[in-house]
ChimeraX commands (.cxc) that place a marker at each C-alpha (Angstrom):
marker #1 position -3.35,3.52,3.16 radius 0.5
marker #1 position -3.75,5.62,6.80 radius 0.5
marker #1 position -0.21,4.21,7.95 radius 0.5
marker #1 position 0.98,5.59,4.26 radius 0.5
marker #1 position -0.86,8.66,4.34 radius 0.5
marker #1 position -0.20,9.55,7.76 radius 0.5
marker #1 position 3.87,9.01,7.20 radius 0.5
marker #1 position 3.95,10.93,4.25 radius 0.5
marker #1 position 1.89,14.05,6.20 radius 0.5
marker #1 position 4.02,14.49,8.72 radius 0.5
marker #1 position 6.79,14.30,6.50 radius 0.5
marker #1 position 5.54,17.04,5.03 radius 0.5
marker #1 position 4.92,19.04,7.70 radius 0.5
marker #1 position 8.18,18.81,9.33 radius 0.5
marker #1 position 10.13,19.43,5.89 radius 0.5
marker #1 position 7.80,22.81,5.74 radius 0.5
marker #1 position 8.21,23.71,9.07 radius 0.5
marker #1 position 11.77,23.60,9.41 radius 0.5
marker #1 position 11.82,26.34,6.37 radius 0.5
marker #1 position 9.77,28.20,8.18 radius 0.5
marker #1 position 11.53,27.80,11.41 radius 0.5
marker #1 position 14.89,29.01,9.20 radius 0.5
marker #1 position 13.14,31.73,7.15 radius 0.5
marker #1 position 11.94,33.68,10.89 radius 0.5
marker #1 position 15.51,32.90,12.42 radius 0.5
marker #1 position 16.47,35.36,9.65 radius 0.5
marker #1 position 17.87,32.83,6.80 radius 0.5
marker #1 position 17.36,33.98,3.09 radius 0.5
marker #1 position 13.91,32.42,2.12 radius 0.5
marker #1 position 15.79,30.27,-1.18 radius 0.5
marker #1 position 18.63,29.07,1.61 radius 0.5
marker #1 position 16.27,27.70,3.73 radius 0.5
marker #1 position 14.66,25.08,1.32 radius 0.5
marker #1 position 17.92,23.90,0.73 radius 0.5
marker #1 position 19.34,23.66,4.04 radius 0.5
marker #1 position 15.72,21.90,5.29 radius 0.5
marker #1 position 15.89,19.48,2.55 radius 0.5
marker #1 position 19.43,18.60,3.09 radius 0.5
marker #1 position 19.12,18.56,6.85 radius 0.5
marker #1 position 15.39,16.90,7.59 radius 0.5
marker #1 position 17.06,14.21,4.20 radius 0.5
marker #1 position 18.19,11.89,6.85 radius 0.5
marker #1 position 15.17,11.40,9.10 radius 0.5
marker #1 position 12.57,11.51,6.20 radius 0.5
marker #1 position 15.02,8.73,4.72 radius 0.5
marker #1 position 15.23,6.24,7.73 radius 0.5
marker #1 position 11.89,6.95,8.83 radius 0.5
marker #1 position 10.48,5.53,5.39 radius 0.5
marker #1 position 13.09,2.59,6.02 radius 0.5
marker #1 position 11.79,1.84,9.03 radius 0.5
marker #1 position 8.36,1.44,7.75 radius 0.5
marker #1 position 9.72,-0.47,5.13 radius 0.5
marker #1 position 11.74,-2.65,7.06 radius 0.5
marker #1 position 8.65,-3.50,9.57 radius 0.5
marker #1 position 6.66,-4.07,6.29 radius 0.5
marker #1 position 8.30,-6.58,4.75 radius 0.5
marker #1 position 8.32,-9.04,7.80 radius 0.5
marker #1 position 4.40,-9.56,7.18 radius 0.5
marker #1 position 5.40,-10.55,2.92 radius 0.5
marker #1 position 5.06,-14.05,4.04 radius 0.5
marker #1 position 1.70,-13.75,5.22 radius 0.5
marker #1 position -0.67,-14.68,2.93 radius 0.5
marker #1 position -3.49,-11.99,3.81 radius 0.5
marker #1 position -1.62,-9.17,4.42 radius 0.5
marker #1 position 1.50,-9.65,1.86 radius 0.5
marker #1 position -0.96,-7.30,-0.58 radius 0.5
marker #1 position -0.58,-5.30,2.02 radius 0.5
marker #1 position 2.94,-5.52,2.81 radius 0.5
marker #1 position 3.68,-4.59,-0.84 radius 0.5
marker #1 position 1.72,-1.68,-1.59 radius 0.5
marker #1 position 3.06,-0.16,1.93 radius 0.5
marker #1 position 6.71,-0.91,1.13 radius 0.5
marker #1 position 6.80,0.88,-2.61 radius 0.5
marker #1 position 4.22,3.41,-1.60 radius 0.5
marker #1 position 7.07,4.41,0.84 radius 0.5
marker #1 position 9.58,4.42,-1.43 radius 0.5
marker #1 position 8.16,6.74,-4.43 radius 0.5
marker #1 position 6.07,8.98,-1.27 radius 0.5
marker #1 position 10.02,9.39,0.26 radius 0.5
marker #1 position 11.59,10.14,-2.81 radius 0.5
marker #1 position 8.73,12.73,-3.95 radius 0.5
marker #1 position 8.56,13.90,-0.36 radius 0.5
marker #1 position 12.56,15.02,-0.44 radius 0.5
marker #1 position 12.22,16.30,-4.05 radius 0.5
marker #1 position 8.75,17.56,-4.98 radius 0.5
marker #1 position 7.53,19.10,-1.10 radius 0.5
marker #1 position 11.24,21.45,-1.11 radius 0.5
marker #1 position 10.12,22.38,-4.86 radius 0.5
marker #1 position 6.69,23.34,-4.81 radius 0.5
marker #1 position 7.24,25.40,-1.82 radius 0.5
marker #1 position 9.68,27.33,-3.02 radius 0.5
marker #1 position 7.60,28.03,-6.00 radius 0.5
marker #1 position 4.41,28.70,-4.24 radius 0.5
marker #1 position 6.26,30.84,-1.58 radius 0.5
marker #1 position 8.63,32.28,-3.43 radius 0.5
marker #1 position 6.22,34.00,-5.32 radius 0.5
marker #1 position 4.40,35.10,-2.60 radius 0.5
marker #1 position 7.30,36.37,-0.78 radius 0.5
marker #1 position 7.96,38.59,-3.91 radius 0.5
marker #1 position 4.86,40.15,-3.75 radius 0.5
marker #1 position 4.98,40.82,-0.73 radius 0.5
marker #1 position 8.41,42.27,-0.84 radius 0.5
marker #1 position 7.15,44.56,-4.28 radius 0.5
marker #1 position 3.89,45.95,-2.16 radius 0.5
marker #1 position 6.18,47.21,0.88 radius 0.5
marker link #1:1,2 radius 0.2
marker link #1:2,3 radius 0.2
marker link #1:3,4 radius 0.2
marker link #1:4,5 radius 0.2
marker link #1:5,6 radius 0.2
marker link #1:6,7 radius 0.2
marker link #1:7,8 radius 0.2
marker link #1:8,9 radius 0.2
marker link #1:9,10 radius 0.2
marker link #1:10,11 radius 0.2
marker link #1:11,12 radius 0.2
marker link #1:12,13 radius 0.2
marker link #1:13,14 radius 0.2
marker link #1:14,15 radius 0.2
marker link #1:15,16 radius 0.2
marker link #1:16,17 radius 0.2
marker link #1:17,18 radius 0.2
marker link #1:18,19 radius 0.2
marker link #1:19,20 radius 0.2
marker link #1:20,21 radius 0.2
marker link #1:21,22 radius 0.2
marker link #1:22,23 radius 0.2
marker link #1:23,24 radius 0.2
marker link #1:24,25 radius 0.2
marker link #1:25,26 radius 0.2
marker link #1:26,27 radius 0.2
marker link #1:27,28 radius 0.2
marker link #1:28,29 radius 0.2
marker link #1:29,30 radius 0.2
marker link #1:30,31 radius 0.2
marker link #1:31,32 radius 0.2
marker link #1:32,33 radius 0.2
marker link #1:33,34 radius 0.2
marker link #1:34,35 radius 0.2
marker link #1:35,36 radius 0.2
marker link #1:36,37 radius 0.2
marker link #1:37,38 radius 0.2
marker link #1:38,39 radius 0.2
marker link #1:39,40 radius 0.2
marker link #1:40,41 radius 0.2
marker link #1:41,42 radius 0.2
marker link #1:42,43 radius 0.2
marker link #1:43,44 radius 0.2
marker link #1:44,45 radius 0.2
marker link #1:45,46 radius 0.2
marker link #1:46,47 radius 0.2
marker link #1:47,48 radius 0.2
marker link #1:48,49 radius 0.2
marker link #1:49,50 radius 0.2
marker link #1:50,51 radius 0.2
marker link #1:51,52 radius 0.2
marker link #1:52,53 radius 0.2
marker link #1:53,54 radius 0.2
marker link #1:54,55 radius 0.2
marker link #1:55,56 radius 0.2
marker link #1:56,57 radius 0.2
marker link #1:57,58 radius 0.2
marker link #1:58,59 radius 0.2
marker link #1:59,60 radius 0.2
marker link #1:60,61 radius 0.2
marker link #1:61,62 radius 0.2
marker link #1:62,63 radius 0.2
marker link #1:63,64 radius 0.2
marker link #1:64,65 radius 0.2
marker link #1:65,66 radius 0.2
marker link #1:66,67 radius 0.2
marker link #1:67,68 radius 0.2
marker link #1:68,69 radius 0.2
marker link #1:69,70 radius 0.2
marker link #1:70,71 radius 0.2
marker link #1:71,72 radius 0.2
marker link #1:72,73 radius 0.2
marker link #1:73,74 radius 0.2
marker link #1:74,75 radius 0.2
marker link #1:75,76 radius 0.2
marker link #1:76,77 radius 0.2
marker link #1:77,78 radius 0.2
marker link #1:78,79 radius 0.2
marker link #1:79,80 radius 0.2
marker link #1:80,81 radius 0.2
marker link #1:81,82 radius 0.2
marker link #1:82,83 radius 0.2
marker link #1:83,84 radius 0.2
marker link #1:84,85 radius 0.2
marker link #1:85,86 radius 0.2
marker link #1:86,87 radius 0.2
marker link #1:87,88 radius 0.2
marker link #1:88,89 radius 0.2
marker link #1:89,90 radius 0.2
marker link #1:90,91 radius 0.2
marker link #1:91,92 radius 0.2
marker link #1:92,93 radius 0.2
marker link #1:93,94 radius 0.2
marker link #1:94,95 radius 0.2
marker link #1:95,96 radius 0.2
marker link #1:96,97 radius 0.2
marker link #1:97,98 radius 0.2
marker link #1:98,99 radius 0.2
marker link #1:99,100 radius 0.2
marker link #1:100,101 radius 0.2
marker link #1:101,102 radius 0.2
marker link #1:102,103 radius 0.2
marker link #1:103,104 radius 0.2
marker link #1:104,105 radius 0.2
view
């Protein structure tokens, strides 16, 4: 669960701080979501196959296949959320802070 947790964090993070990164280099605030998801897609992607692939050579042990298991598919539903769901929420969450922001100025 901390290997899991900890991938999935600094997925996270790095998806959000490449927007942000974009969004102060002067990119439109709704460009930048897309270009971080489409550019960080790739790393997020084999990083959660690499897990994966060290994962499943510990299946055949008979202790840790439990293990093994809940690591591999934990990966692959946190990786797919992670490229759909963190770009999403941000942009809602943000976005409407932005425009706030933007209306009180």
């Amino acid at each position: 669960m901390i290997a899991l947790a900890g991938i999935i964090v600094r997925n996270s993070i790095l998806l959000v701080d490449f927007i942000n990164q974009q969004v102060r280099a002067g990119v439109d605030f709704a460009q930048a979501v897309i270009e971080a998801a489409a550019v960080r897609a790739k790393p997020i992607a084999l990083t959660g196959l690499a897990a994966m692939a060290g994962a499943f050579f510990i299946l055949d042990d008979p202790i840790l296949s439990g293990l093994a298991v809940s690591l591999i598919f934990g990966l692959l539903v946190s990786t797919v959320l992670t490229l759909i769901l963190i770009p999403v929420v941000y942009f809602g969450v943000m976005g409407k802070r932005l425009e706030k922001i933007r209306r009180s100025e």
